[in-house]
C-alpha positions in Angstrom: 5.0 -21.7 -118.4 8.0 -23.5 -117.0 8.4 -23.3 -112.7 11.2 -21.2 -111.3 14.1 -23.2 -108.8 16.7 -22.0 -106.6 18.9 -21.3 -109.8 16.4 -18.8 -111.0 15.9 -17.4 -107.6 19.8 -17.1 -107.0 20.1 -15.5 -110.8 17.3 -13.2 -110.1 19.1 -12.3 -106.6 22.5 -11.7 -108.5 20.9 -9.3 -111.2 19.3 -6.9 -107.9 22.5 -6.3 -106.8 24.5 -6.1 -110.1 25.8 -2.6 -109.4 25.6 -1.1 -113.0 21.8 -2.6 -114.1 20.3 -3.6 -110.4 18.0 -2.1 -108.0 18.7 1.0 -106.2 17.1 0.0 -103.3 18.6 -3.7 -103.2 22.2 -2.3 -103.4 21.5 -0.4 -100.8 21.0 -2.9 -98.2 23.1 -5.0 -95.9 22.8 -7.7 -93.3 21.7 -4.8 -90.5 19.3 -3.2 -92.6 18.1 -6.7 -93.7 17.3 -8.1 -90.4 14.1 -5.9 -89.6 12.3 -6.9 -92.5 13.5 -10.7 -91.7 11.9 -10.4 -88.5 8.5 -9.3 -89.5 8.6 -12.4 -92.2 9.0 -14.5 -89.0 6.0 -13.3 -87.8 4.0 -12.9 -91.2 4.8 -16.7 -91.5 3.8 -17.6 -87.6 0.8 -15.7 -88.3 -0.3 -18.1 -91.4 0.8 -20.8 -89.7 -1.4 -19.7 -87.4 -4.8 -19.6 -89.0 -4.0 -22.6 -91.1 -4.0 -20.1 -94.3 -2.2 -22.8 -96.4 -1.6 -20.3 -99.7 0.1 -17.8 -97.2 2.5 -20.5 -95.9 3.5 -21.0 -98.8 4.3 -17.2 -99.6 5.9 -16.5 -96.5 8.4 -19.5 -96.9 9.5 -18.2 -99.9 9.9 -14.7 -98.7 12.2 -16.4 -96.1 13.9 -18.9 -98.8 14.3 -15.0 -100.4 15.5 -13.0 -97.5 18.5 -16.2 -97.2 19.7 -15.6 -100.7 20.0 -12.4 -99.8 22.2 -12.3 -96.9 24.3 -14.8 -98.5 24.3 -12.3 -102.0 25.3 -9.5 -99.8 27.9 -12.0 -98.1 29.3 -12.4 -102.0 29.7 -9.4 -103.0 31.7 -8.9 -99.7 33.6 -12.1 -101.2 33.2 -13.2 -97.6 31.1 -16.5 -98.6 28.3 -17.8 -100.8 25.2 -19.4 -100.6 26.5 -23.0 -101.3 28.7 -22.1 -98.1 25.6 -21.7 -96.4 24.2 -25.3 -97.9 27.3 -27.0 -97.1 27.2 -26.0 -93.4 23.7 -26.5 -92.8 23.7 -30.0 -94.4 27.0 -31.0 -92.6 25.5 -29.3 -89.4 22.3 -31.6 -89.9 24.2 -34.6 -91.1 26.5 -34.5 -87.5 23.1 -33.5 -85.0 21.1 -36.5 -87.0 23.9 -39.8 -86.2 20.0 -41.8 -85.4 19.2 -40.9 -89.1 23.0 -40.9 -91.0 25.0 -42.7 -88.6 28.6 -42.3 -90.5 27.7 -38.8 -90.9 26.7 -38.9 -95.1 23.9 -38.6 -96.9 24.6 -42.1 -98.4 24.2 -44.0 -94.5 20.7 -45.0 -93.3 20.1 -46.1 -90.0 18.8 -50.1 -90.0 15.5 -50.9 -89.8 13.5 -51.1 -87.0 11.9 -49.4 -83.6 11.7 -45.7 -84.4 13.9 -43.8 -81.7 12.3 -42.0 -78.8 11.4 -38.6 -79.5 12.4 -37.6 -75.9 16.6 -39.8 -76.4 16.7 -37.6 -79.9 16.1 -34.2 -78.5 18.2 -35.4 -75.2 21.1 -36.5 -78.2 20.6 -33.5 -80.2 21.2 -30.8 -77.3 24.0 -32.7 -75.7 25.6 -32.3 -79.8 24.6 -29.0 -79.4 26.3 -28.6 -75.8 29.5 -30.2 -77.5 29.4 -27.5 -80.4 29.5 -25.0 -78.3 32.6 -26.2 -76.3 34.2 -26.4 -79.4 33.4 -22.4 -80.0 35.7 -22.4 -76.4 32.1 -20.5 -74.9 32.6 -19.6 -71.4 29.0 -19.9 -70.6 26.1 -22.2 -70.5 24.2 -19.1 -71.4 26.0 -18.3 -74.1 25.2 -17.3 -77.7 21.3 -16.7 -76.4 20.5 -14.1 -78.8 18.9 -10.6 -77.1 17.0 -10.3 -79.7 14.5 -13.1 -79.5 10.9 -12.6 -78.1 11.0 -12.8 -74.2 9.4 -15.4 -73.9 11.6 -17.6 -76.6 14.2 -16.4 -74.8 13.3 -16.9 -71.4 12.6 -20.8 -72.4 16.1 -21.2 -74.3 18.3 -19.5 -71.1 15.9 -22.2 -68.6 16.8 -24.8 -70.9 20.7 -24.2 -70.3 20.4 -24.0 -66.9 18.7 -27.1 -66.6 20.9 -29.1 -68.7 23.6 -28.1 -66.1 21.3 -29.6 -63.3 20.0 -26.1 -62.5 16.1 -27.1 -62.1 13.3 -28.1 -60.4 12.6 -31.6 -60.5 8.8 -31.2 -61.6 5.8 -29.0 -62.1 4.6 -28.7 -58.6 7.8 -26.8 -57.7 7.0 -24.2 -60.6 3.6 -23.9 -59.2 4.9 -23.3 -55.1 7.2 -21.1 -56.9 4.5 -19.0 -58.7 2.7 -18.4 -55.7 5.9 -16.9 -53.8 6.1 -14.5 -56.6 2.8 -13.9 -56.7 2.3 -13.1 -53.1 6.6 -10.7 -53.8 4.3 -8.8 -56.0 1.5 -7.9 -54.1 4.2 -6.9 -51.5 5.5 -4.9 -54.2 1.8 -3.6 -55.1 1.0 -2.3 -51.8 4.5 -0.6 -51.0 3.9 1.5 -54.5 7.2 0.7 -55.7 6.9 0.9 -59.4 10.3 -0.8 -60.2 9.6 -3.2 -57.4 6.6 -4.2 -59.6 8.4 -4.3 -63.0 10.8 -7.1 -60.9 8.0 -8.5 -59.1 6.0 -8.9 -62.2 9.1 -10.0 -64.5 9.9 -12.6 -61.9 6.0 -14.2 -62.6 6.2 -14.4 -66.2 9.8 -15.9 -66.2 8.2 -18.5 -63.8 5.3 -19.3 -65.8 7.5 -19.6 -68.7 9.2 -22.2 -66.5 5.8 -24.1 -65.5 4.7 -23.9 -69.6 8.3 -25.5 -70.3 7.9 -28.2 -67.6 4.3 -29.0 -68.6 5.5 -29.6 -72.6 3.8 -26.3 -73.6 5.7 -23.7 -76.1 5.1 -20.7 -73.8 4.9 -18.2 -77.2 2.3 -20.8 -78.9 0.0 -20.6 -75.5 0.3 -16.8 -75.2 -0.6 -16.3 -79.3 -3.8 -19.0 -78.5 -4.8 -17.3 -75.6 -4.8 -13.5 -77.3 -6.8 -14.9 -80.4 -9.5 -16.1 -78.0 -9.7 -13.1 -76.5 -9.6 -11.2 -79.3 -12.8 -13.5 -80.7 -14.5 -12.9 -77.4 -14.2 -9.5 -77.3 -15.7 -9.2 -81.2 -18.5 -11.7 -79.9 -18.9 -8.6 -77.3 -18.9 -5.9 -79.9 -21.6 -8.1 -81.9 -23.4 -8.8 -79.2 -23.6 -4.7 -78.0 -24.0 -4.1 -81.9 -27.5 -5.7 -81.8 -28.9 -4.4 -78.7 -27.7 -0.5 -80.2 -24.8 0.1 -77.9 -21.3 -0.1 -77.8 -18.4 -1.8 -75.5 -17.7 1.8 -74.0 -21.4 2.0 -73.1 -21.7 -0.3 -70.8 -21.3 -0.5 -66.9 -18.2 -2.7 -65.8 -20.4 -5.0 -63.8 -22.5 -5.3 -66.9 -19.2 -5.8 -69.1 -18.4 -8.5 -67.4 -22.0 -9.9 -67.3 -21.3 -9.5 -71.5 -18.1 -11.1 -71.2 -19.6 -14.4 -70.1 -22.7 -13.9 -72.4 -19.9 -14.2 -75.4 -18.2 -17.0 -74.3 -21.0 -18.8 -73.9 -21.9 -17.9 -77.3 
């Protein structure tokens, strides 16, 4: 059986939303209604990613190579633009933020042999291209175009990012830390006056900062937080195991002896 490419995908994409033979239920979408289920795929696909679950990486990329064929279809029949618009942009967009890798800007151009750039100069060369792009948009603000609808903690990272190529930063880690531990001691202030909104701030005010320690460290603050509620969620089934063979259950026991089975299952 001969394998599918883009051309088949892009066919198959065209007949759904032929308006006489397609599918009711493809004709009936547009970007809006499309972008829910484009956000779950993100997270179906960081979810694979995840556990390593080659097979479902590969699924989940073609749902996403799908769900781009699809804005662009929608984009079509709106005779707004196609989806070798959206190739030509990408790859000239790639082709500009990559001079270290196509230095005349083509496709043709290779950089000369030798020394393999610095990771650190690229990302420094690829955010000040960045920076220049969005002075070209005539953007008012280093913060913006930072979409509202990322996960907080994404976005929280991308806004202290802006900042601090503007010179808005502390100068290392230990800062972060000193920092923490005012906002810490804000929000048991904040605790003790029972100030519920208080502690919302309070409380926002931490997480922003450890967002700001993870990002000063070299830690992805999302990657951290997803490793750190899989081991608890393993420790906590190492509890229900554990319970399970003595007869009881998690809502059985004691708190000091909960705790007692906490450390019994990470030992385990």
């Amino acid at each position: 059986m001969p394998r599918h490419d883009i051309v088949d995908l892009r066919e198959l994409m065209r007949r759904l939303r032929d308006p006489d033979t397609g599918c009711p239920w493809d004709l009936a979408q547009d970007w809006k209604s499309l972008v829910r289920h484009t956000i779950e795929e993100t997270y179906e696909l960081a979810d694979a990613v995840e556990r390593d679950a080659v097979t479902e990486v590969r699924d989940e990329l073609g749902d996403h190579l799908f769900q781009a064929v699809f804005y662009a279809q929608v984009a079509a029949d709106r005779a707004l633009f196609d989806f070798d618009d959206v190739t030509d942009a990408i790859v000239r967009k790639l082709l500009r933020r990559h001079s270290h890798v196509f230095p005349d800007g083509t496709l043709a151009s290779a950089r000369a042999p030798g020394p393999v750039p610095d990771t650190s100069v690229v990302k420094e060369r690829w955010e000040g291209i960045k920076q220049e792009d969005r002075h070209a948009r005539a953007q008012q603000s280093a913060m913006d175009d930072v979409p509202l609808a990322l996960p907080a903690l994404a976005r929280a990272e991308k806004l202290q990012r802006r900042a601090a190529r503007e010179g808005f930063d502390w100068t290392s880690w230990e800062g972060v830390v000193d920092k923490l531990s005012e906002e810490t001691a804000e929000l048991l202030d904040a605790i003790h006056s029972a100030d519920t909104s208080a502690c919302e701030d309070e409380l926002g005010d931490i997480l922003f900062t450890c967002v700001n320690l993870a990002r000063h460290l070299g830690v992805d603050a999302e990657g951290a937080l997803r490793r750190a509620s899989v081991k608890f969620e393993r420790r906590y089934r190492h509890m229900e195991a554990i319970a399970a063979e003595r007869n009881a259950t998690i809502a059985g026991y004691a708190p000091q002896a909960l705790d007692a089975l906490w450390r019994e299952a990470k030992t385990r």
